[in-house]
C-alpha positions as a Python dict, from the first residue, in 0.01 Angstrom:
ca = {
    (1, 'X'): (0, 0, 0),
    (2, 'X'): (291, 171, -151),
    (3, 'X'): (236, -12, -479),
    (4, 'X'): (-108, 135, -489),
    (5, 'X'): (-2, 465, -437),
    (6, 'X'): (221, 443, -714),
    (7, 'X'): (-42, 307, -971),
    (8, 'X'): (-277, 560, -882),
    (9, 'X'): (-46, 829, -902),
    (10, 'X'): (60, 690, -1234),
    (11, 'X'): (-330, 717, -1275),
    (12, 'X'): (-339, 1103, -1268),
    (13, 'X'): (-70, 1164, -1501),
    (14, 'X'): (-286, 1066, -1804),
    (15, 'X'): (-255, 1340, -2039),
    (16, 'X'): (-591, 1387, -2221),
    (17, 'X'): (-675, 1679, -2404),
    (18, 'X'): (-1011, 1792, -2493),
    (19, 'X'): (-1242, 1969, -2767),
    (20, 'X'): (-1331, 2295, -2660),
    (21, 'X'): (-1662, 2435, -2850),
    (22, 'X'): (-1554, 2582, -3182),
    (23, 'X'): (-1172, 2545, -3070),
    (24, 'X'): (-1156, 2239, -3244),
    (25, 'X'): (-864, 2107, -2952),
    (26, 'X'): (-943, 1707, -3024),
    (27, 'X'): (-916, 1425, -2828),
    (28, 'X'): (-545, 1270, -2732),
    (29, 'X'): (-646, 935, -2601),
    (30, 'X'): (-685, 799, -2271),
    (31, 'X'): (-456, 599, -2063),
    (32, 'X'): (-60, 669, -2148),
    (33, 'X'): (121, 550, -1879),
    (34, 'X'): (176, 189, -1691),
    (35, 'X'): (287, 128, -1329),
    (36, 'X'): (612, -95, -1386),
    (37, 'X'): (533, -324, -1059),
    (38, 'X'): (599, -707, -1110),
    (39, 'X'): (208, -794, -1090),
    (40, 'X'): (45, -1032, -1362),
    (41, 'X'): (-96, -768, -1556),
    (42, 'X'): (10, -677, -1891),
    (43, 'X'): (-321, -503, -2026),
    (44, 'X'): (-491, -214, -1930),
    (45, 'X'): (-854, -89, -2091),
    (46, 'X'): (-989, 259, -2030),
    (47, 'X'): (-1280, 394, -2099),
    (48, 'X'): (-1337, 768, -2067),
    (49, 'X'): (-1658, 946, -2109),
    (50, 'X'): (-1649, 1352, -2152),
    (51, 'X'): (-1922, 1600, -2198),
    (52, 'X'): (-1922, 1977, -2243),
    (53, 'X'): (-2170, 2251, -2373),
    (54, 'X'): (-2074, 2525, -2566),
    (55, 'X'): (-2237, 2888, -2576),
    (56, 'X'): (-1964, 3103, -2448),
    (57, 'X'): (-1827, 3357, -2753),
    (58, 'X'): (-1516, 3481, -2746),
    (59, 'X'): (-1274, 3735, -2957),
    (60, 'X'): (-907, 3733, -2806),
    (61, 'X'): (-1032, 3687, -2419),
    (62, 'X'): (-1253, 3935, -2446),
    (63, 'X'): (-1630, 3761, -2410),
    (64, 'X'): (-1897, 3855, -2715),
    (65, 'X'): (-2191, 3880, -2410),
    (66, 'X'): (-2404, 4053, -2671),
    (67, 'X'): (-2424, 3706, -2864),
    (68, 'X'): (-2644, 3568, -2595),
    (69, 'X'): (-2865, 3865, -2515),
    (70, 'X'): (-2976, 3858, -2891),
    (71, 'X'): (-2974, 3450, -2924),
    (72, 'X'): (-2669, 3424, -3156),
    (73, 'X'): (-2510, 3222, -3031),
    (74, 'X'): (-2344, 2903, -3166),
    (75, 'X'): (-2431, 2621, -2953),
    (76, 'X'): (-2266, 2279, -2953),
    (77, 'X'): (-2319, 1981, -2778),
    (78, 'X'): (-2010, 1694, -2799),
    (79, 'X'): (-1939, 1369, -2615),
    (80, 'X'): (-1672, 1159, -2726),
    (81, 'X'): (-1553, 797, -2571),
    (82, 'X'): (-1252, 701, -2585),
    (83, 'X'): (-1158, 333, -2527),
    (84, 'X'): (-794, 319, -2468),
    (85, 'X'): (-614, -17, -2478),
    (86, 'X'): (-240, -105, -2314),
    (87, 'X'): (47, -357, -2321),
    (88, 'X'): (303, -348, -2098),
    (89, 'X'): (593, -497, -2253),
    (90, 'X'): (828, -437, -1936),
    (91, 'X'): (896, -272, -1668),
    (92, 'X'): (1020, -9, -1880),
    (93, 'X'): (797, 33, -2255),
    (94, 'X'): (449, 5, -2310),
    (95, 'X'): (261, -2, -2630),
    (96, 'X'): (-131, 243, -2652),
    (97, 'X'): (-401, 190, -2873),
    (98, 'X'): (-692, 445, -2883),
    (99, 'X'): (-1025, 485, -3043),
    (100, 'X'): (-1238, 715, -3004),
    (101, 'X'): (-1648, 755, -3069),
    (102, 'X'): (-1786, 1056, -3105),
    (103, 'X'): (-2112, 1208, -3081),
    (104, 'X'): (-2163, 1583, -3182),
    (105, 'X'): (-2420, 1867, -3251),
    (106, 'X'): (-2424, 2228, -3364),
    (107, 'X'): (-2737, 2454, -3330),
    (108, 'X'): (-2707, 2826, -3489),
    (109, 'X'): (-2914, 3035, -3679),
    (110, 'X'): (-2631, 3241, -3964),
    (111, 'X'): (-2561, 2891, -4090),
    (112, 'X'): (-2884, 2892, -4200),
    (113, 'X'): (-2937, 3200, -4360),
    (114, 'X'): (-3077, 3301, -4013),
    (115, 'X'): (-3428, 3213, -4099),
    (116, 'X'): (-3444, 2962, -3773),
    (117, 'X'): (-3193, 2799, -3544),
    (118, 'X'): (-3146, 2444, -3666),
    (119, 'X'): (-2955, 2155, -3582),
    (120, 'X'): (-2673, 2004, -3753),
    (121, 'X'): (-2459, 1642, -3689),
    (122, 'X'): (-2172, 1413, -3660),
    (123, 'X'): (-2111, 1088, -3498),
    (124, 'X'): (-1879, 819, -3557),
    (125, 'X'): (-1512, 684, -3498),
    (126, 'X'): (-1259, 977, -3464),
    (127, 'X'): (-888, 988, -3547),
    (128, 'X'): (-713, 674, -3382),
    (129, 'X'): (-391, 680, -3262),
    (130, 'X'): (-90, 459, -3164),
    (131, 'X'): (174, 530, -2981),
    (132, 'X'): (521, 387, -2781),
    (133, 'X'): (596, 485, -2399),
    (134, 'X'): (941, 448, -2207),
    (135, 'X'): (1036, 558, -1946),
    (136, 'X'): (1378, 747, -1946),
    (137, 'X'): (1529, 604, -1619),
    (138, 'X'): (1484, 215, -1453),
    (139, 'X'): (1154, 272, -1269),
    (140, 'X'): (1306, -6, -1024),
    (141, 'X'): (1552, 248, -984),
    (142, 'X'): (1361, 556, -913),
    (143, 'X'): (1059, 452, -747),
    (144, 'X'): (1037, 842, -604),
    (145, 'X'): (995, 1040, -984),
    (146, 'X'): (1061, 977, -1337),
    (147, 'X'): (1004, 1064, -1689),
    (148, 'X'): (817, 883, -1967),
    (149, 'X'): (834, 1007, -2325),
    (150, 'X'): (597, 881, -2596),
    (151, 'X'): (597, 911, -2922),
    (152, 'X'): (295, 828, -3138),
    (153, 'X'): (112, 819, -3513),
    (154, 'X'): (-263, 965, -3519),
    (155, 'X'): (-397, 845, -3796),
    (156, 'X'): (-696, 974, -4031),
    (157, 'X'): (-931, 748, -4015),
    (158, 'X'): (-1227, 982, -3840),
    (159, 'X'): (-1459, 1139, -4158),
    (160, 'X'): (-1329, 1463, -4168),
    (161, 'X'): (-1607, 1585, -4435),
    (162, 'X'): (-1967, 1469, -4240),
    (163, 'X'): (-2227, 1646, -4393),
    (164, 'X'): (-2593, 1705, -4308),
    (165, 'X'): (-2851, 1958, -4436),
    (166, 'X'): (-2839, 2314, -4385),
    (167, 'X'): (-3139, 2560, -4447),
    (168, 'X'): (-3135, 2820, -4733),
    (169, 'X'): (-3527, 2898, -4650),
    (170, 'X'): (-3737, 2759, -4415),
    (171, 'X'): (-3878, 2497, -4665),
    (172, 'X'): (-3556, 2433, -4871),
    (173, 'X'): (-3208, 2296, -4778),
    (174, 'X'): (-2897, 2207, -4906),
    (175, 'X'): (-2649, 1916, -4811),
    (176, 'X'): (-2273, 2040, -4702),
    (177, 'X'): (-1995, 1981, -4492),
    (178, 'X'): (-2052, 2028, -4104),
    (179, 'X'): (-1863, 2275, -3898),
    (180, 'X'): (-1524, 2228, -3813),
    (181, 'X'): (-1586, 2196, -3448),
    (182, 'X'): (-1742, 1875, -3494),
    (183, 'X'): (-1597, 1705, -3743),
    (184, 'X'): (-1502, 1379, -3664),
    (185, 'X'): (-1147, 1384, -3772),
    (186, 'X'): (-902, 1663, -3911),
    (187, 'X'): (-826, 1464, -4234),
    (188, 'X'): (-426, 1449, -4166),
    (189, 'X'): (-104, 1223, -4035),
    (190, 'X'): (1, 1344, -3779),
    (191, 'X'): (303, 1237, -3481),
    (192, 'X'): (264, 1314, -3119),
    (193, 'X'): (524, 1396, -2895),
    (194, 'X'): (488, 1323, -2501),
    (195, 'X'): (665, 1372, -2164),
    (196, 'X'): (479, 1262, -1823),
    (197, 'X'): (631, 1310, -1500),
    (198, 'X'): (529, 1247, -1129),
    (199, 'X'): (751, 1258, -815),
    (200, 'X'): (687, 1147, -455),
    (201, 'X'): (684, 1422, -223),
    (202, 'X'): (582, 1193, 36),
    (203, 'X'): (334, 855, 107),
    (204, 'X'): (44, 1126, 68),
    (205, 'X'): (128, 1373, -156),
    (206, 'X'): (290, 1369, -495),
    (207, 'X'): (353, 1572, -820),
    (208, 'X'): (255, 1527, -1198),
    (209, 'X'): (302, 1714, -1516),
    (210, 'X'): (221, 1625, -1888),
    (211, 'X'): (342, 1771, -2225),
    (212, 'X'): (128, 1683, -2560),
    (213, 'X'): (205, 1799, -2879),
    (214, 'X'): (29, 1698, -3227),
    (215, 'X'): (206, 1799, -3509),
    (216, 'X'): (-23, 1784, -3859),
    (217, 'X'): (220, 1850, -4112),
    (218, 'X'): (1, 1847, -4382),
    (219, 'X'): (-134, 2195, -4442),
    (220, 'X'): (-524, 2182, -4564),
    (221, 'X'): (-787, 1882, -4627),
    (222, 'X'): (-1036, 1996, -4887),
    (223, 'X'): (-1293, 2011, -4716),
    (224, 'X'): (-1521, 2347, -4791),
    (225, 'X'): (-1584, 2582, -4550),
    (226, 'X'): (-1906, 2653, -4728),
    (227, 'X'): (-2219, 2412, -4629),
    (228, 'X'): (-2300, 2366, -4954),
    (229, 'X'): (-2247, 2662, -5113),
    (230, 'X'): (-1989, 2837, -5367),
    (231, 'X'): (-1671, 3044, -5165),
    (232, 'X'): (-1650, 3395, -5177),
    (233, 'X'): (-1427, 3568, -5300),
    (234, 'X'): (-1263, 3709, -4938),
    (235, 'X'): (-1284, 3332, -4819),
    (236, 'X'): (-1036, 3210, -5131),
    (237, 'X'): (-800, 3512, -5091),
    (238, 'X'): (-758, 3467, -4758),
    (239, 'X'): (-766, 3074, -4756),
    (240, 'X'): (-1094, 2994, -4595),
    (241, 'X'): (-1259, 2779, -4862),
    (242, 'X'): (-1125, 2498, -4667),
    (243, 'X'): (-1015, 2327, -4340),
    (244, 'X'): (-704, 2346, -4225),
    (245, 'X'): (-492, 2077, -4071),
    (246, 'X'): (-382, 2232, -3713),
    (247, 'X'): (-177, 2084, -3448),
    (248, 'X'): (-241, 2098, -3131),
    (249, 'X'): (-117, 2135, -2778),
    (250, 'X'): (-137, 2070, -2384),
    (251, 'X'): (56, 2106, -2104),
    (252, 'X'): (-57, 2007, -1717),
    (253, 'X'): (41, 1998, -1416),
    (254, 'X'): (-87, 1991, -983),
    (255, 'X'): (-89, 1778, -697),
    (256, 'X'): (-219, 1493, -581),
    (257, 'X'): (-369, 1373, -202),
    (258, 'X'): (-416, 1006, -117),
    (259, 'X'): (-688, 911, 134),
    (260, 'X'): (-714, 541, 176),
    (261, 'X'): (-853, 452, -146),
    (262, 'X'): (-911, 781, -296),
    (263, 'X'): (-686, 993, -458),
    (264, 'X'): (-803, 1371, -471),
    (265, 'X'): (-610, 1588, -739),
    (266, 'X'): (-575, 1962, -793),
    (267, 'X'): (-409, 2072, -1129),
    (268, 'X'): (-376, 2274, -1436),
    (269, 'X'): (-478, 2275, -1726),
    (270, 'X'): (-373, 2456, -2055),
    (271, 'X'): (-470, 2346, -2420),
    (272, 'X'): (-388, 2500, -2763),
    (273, 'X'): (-469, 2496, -3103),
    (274, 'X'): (-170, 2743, -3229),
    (275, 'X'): (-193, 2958, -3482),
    (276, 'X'): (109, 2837, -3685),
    (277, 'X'): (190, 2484, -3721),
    (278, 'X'): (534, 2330, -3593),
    (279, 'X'): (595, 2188, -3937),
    (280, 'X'): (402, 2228, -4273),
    (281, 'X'): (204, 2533, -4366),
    (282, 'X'): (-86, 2673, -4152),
    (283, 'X'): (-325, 2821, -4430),
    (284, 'X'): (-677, 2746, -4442),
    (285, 'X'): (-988, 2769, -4163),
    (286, 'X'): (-882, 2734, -3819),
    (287, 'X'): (-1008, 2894, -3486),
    (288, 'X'): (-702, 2879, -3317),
    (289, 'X'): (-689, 2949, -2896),
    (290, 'X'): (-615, 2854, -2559),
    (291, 'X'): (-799, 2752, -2250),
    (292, 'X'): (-623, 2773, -1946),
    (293, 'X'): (-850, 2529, -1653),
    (294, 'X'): (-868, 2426, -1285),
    (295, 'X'): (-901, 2103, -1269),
    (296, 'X'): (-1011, 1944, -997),
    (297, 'X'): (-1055, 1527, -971),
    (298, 'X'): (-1113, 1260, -766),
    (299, 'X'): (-985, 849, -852),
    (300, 'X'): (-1128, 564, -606),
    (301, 'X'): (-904, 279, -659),
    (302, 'X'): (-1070, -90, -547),
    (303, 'X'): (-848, -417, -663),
    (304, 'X'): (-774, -364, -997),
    (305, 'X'): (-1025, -91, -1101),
    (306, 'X'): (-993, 274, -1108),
    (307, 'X'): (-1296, 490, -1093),
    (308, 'X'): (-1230, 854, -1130),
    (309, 'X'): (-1436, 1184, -1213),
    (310, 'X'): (-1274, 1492, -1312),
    (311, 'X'): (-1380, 1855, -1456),
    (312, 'X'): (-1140, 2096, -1585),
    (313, 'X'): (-1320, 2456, -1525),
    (314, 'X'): (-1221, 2741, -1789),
    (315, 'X'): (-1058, 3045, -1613),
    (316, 'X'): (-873, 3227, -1907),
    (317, 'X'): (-1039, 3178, -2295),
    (318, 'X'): (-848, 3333, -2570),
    (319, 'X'): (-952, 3261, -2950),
    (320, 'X'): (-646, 3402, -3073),
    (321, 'X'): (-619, 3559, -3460),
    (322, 'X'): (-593, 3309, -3719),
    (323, 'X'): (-362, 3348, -4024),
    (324, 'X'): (-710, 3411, -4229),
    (325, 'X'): (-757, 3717, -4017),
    (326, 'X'): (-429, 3798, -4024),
    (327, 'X'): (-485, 3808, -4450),
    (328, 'X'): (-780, 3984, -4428),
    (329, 'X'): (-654, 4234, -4211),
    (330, 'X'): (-331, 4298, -4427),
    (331, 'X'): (-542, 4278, -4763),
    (332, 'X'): (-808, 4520, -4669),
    (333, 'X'): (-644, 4736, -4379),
    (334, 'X'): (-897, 4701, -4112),
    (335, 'X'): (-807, 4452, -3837),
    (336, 'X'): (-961, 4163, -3855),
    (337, 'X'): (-1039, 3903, -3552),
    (338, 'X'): (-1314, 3592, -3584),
    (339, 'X'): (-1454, 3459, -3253),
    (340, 'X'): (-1536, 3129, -3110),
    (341, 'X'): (-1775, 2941, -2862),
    (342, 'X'): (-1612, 2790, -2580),
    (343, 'X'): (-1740, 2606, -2259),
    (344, 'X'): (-1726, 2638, -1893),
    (345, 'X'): (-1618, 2353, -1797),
    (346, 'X'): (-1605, 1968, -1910),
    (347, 'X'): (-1741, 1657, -1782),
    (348, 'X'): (-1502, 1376, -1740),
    (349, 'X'): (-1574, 999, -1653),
    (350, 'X'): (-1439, 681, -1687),
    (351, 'X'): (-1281, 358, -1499),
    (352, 'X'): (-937, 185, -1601),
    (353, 'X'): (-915, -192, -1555),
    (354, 'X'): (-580, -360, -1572),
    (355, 'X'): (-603, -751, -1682),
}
């Protein structure tokens, strides 16, 4: 019993970050942590499922209601699977492997000139990413709470310039580069950075916290900003002809209760795309933020198979002012501030195997 506990608390200390609406806040993976028991299995698989809608504009955290009364809004609709893949080379490291599929739409009307709201698409294989876990003390050793770093290579291998067709008139259209938002990839190198904890308050209750950082040192990835058409002027002064390469953040923590085979958590949530990157420059187009979320989740746990469902609900959404605005603002003199669509909440669903 006590070595089931332990996996399944190991369970909810999976850091995973997710893509919120026009934040482009991208996928981290799924499983990053291994229980160091002396069982048979070496391999874990994960497959996570997650779903969200979003409608929801926002300028700094102040919501854009009006966007929805007059049927502006941005809508996007994104699922994205990520099969996650684990060795445990001791009791100690562990090697990740994750790909994720993705599966994306965007319906607006001012991409289109505004003479209808249209649809526009993505789907495909995402940025992969590898990555090295250890833990920093024996886990024999501290069976109560420890500390696993990881440090990792996301690699650009998801298209980061998926077109499709985008209308100029209601009978003509012209082929161009999809939103941001659901792109598959970001186009850059980047290294990851993690720390997952967990301690023991008791045989019921326990602890977890997770810290995820993506560092994208490369600064822009040519892809236009334009759908197809020629930049304006404003857009090349202040750098938003093209994407930018952002990093990204998350940090989580809460609490977890065990009941027989369940494992009910209560956490939060808080994910970033800053406005400055760590390392590298941070001009082009980015809508940078942060979503702070509840999250609430529930793991059932039956031999070696772990079902769980969780949904992180938005309580604070903040699309903060991008160095773009910041440009315009110090070019021209009037403050400047783009929005963004964000969700209410995300669906999350998935099942970890160990072999």
């Amino acid at each position: 019993m006590k070595n089931i506990f332990f996996i399944i608390i190991l369970f909810f200390i999976v850091p995973q970050a997710y893509s919120q609406g026009c934040v482009a806040i991208r996928s981290t993976g799924g499983m990053c942590t291994m229980d160091h028991h002396s069982d048979s299995s070496k391999w874990q698989i994960s497959i996570n499922n997650r779903y969200f809608k979003s409608y929801k504009h926002f300028i700094g955290t102040v919501e854009q209601t009006q966007r929805q009364t007059l049927g502006t809004e941005v809508i996007n609709h994104q699922y994205t699977m990520d099969v996650t893949i684990q060795r445990k080379l001791s009791s100690r490291w562990s090697l990740m492997f994750d790909l994720p599929i993705e599966a994306n739409s965007r319906s607006s009307l001012y991409e289109h000139n505004n003479v209808g709201r249209y649809l526009t698409h993505s789907f495909g294989v995402g940025d992969i990413r590898f990555a090295l876990y250890s833990w920093l003390w024996n886990p024999d050793k501290m069976p109560k709470g420890n500390i696993q770093a990881g440090l990792g290579i996301k690699l650009p291998t998801g298209n980061y310039n998926c077109q499709d067709y985008f209308h100029i008139t209601k009978d003509s259209v012209r082929l161009g580069p999809v939103d941001q938002s659901i792109q598959l990839g970001d186009g850059g190198t980047g290294i990851t950075f993690e720390l997952n904890t967990f301690y023991n308050l008791s045989h019921q209750f326990s602890l977890y916290g997770n810290f995820y950082y993506l560092s994208n040192p490369q600064e822009v990835n040519g892809t236009s900003t334009t759908r197809g058409g020629i930049a304006s002027s404003s857009a090349i002064k202040n750098h938003s002809d093209v994407m930018s390469v952002p990093d990204q953040m998350m940090v989580r923590g809460g609490v977890n209760m065990m009941v027989h085979s369940f494992t009910f958590s209560a956490g939060v949530r808080d994910e970033c795309l800053p406005v400055n990157d760590l390392i590298g420059g941070s001009n082009g187009f980015r809508r940078p933020g942060y979503i702070v979320s509840i999250e609430p989740g529930v793991n059932y746990t039956t031999g070696k198979i772990n079902f769980y469902a969780f949904v992180p609900f938005a309580i604070v959404r903040n699309r903060t002012q991008s160095v773009p605005d910041q440009i315009t603002t110090a070019l021209t003199g009037v403050y400047t501030h783009g929005d963004a669509a964000f969700a209410d909440y995300t669906i999350n669903i998935g099942m970890n195997i160990k072999l």
